[in-house]
C-alpha positions, 0 to 999 in steps of 0.5 A, spaced: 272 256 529 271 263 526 268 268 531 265 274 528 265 279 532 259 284 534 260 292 534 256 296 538 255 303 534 255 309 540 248 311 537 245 305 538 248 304 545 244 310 547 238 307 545 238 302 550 241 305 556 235 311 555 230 304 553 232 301 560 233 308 564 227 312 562 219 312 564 217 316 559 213 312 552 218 310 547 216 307 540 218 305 534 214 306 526 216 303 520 214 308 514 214 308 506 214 314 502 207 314 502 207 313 509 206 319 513 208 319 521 205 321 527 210 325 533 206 328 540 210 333 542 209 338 549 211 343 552 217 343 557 219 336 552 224 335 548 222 329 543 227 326 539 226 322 533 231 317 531 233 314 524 239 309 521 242 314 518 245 321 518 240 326 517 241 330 512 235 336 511 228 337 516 223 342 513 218 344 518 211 346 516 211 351 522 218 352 524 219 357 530 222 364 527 226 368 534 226 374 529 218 375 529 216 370 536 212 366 531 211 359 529 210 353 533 215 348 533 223 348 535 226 343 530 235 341 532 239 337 527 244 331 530 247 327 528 242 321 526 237 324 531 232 331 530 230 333 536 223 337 537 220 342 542 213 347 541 213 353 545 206 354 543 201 349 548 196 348 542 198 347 535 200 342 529 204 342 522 209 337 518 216 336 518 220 332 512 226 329 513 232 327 509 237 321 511 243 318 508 249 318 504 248 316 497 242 312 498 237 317 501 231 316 504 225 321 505 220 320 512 214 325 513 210 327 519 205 329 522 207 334 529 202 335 534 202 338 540 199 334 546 199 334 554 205 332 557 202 324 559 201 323 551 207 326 548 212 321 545 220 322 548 223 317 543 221 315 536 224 310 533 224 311 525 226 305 521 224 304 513 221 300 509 227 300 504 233 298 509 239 302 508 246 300 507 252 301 511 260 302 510 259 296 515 255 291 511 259 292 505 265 290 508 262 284 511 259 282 504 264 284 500 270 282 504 268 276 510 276 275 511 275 283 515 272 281 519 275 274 521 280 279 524 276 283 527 278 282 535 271 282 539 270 288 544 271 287 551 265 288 556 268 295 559 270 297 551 262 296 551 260 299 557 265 305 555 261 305 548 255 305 552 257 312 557 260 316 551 253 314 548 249 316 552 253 322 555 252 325 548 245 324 547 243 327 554 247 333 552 244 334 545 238 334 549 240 340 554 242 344 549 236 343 546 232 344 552 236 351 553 236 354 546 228 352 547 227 355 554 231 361 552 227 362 546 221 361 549 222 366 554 224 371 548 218 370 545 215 372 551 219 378 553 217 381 545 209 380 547 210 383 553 214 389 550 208 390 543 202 390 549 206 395 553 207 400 547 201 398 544 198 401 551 202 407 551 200 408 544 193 408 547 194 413 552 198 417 547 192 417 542 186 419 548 191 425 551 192 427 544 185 427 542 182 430 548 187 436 548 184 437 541 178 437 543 180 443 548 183 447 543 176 446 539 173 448 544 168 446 550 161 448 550 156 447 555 148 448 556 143 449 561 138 444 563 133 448 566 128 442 568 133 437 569 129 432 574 123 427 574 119 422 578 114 417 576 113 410 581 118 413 586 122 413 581 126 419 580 131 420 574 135 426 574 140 429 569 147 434 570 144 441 570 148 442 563 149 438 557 157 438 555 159 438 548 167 437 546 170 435 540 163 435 535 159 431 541 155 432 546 155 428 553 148 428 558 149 424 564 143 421 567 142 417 574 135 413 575 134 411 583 129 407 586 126 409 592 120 403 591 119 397 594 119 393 588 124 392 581 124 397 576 125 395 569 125 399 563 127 398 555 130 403 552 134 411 554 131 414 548 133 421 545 127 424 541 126 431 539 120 435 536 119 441 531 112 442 533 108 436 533 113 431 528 119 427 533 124 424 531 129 420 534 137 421 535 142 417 534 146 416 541 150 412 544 147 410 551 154 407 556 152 404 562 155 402 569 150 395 569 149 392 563 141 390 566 136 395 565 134 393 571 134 398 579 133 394 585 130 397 590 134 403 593 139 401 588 141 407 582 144 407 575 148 412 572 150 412 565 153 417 559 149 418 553 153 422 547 150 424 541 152 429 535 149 436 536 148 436 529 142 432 529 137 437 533 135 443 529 135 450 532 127 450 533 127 443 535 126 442 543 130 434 544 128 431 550 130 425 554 125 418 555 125 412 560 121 407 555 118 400 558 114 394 553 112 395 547 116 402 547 110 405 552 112 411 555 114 411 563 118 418 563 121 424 559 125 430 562 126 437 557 133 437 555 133 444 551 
């Protein structure tokens, strides 16, 4: 009676020790070259994808650049298996991958990035169009080969399955780690470009301001600079400040009465004669609402350019309320 002996390859013995050890999914797809694969990733997760033969090219759609920080996946060659990891928490793209000896074969997917409960650990990938092997060509081509062969032992298997299943684990962590180092450099880099723009900021406001004062600081006297209406009293800075081509007037409303104070607009307006016209003006604010509580105040900054108002014109301050009806105004100049 012949007896064919049967041999374990140490990939395929490291797919069934992390099939029988791991708690995390497994799967398998079958795919045509027509056939498009999905793979769920996540962050913190190595997923690894498994083909029939030696891999031989991967192009990613969105592959990580540690150069620039960007991109979205971390893609690593085995030997039959690729190996991938975002470093993003959302994000898709694609990947293709090329197989084989003499008889190539190309797979597509689909990558995307899920939560961890979602994220595939294994996908095991076969074809539709099985691939030869130097093993089944010797067993078609020459079946005495294999009547010689010895059968391996139960601790030549076992030995097989622990090498296996040692090189897979260490693939992984040095996938893990090359991720995790290159994540935190991508960090580091984004940490770094929001310093320096911060610096920048700081370096243009003191650059702008000691302009400003090389230009000259201007101030004018507000001689009335104060109203009241409904126990409602609105009050200016005694003086009009004017720095680097624009001019700053600082206001306060207090409500010293028992109910709400609400008012639409904070208008500047000026006159030659009996004509108003408005000037453009920035009002700034430190509450958004136009709203005063009782025995609360808002004080606020409203920055104009000077060169709106003529020589004879008189500007003034309005409160204005519904329908742009006039609750109150101050003479500025």
């Amino acid at each position: 009676m012949r007896i064919r002996a049967v041999f374990l390859t140490p990939i395929f013995c490291a797919i069934l020790c992390t099939a029988s050890a791991a708690q995390a999914p497994i799967t398998a797809v079958t795919l045509s070259p027509e056939q498009i694969g999905v793979v769920k990733t996540a962050v913190g997760l190595s997923t690894r994808i498994v083909f029939a033969g030696p891999v031989k090219e991967i192009i990613c759609g969105d592959l990580y650049d540690p150069g620039s920080g960007r991109g979205t996946f971390v893609v690593q060659k085995g030997e039959n298996d690729v190996f991938i990891k975002p470093v993003v928490p959302k994000g898709m793209s694609n990947l293709f991958v090329k197989i084989g000896e003499n008889e190539k074969q190309i797979f597509n997917f689909d990558l995307k990035v899920v939560s961890v409960t979602e994220a595939h650990r294994v996908v095991n990938v076969t074809g539709t169009r099985p691939m030869s092997t130097a093993a089944d060509k010797s067993s078609n081509g020459d079946s005495s080969t294999d009547n010689t062969r010895k059968p391996a032992t139960s601790r030549e298997l076992e030995q097989l399955k622990a090498k296996a299943a040692q090189e897979g684990e260490e693939i992984v962590r040095t996938a893990n780690q090359q991720a995790a180092r290159i994540t935190a450099e991508a960090e580091a880099r984004a940490v770094e470009v929001d310093r320096k723009t911060l610096e920048r900021s700081e370096q243009e406001t003191e650059r702008r301001f000691v302009k400003a004062l090389m230009l000259g600081l201007h101030e004018a006297k507000i001689n009335n600079p104060r109203v009241a209406a409904k126990k409602v009293v609105i009050s200016l800075e005694p003086r009009v400040i004017t720095l680097d081509e624009k001019s700053y007037i600082r206001y306060t409303i207090q409500n010293n009465g028992d109910a709400d104070f609400t008012f639409s607009a904070i208008t500047l307006e000026a006159s030659a004669g009996a004509e108003m016209k408005a000037i453009t003006a920035e009002v700034t604010q430190n509450k958004t609402e136009n709203k005063v509580s009782p025995k609360e105040a808002v004080a606020g900054i409203i920055v104009f350019d000077p060169k709106q108002i003529g020589a004879k014109d008189r500007l003034a301050l309005f409160i204005r309320g519904e329908e742009n009806a006039e609750i109150a105004h101050l003479t500025i100049q």
